[in-house]
C-alpha positions in Angstrom: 0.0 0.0 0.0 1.3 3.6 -0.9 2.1 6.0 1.9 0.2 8.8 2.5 3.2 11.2 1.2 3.3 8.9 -1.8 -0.3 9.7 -3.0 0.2 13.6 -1.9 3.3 13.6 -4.5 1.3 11.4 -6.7 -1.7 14.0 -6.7 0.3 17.2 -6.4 2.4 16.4 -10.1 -0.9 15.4 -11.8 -2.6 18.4 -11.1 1.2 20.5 -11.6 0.9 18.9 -15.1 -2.2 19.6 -15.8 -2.7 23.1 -15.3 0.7 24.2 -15.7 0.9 25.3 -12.3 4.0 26.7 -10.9 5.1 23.8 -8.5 5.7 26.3 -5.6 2.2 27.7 -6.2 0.7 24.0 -5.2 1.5 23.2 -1.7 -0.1 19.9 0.3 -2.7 23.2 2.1 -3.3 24.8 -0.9 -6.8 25.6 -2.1 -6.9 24.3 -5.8 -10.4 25.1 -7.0 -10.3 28.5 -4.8 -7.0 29.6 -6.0 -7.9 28.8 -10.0 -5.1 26.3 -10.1 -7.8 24.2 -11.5 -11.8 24.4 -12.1 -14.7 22.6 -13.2 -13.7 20.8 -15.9 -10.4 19.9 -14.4 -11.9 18.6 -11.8 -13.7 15.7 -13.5 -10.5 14.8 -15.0 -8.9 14.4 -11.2 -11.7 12.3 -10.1 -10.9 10.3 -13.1 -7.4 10.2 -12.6 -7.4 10.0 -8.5 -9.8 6.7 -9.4 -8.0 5.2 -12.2 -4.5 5.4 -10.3 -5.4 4.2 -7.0 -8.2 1.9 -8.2 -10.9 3.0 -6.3 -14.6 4.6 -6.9 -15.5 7.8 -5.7 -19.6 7.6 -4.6 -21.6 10.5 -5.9 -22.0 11.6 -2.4 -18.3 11.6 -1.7 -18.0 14.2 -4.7 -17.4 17.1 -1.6 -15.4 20.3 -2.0 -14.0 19.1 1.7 -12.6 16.1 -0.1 -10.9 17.6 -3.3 -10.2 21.5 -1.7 -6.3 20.2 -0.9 -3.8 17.8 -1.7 -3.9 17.3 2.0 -8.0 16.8 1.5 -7.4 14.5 -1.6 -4.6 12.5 -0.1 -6.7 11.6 3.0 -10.0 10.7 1.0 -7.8 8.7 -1.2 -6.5 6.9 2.3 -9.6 6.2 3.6 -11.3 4.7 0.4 -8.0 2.6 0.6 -8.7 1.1 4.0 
């Protein structure tokens, strides 16, 4: 199983390389939707990619702000669908 700062460095270069973010501007407590790193669209392509690489389904329900705001946020959702 992946470690917590594995899936954080995991989530942080995906979303780096998708919106051409400057790496310094996307820290573990940064707010990604808030700060425009990424928006609507991009987020459907994160749940897609946060599913396909750690194999496991996000519930309708589940589709918070709270659980996609941070890498921190994302990291622990991912962890807790994991165990």
């Amino acid at each position: 199983m992946e470690t917590v700062t594995e899936i954080k460095n995991k989530i942080r270069q995906y979303v780096i390389e998708t919106s051409y973010a400057n790496p310094d501007q996307v820290k573990d407590e940064s707010l990604i939707f808030a700060e425009g790193v990424l928006d609507s669209i991009g987020f459907i392509m994160l749940i897609n990619f946060i599913e396909e690489t750690f194999k496991i389904k996000a519930k309708d329900s589940e589709l918070l702000e709270d659980n996609f705001e941070s890498i921190n946020a994302m990291a622990s959702f991912v962890e807790s669908k994991l165990n």
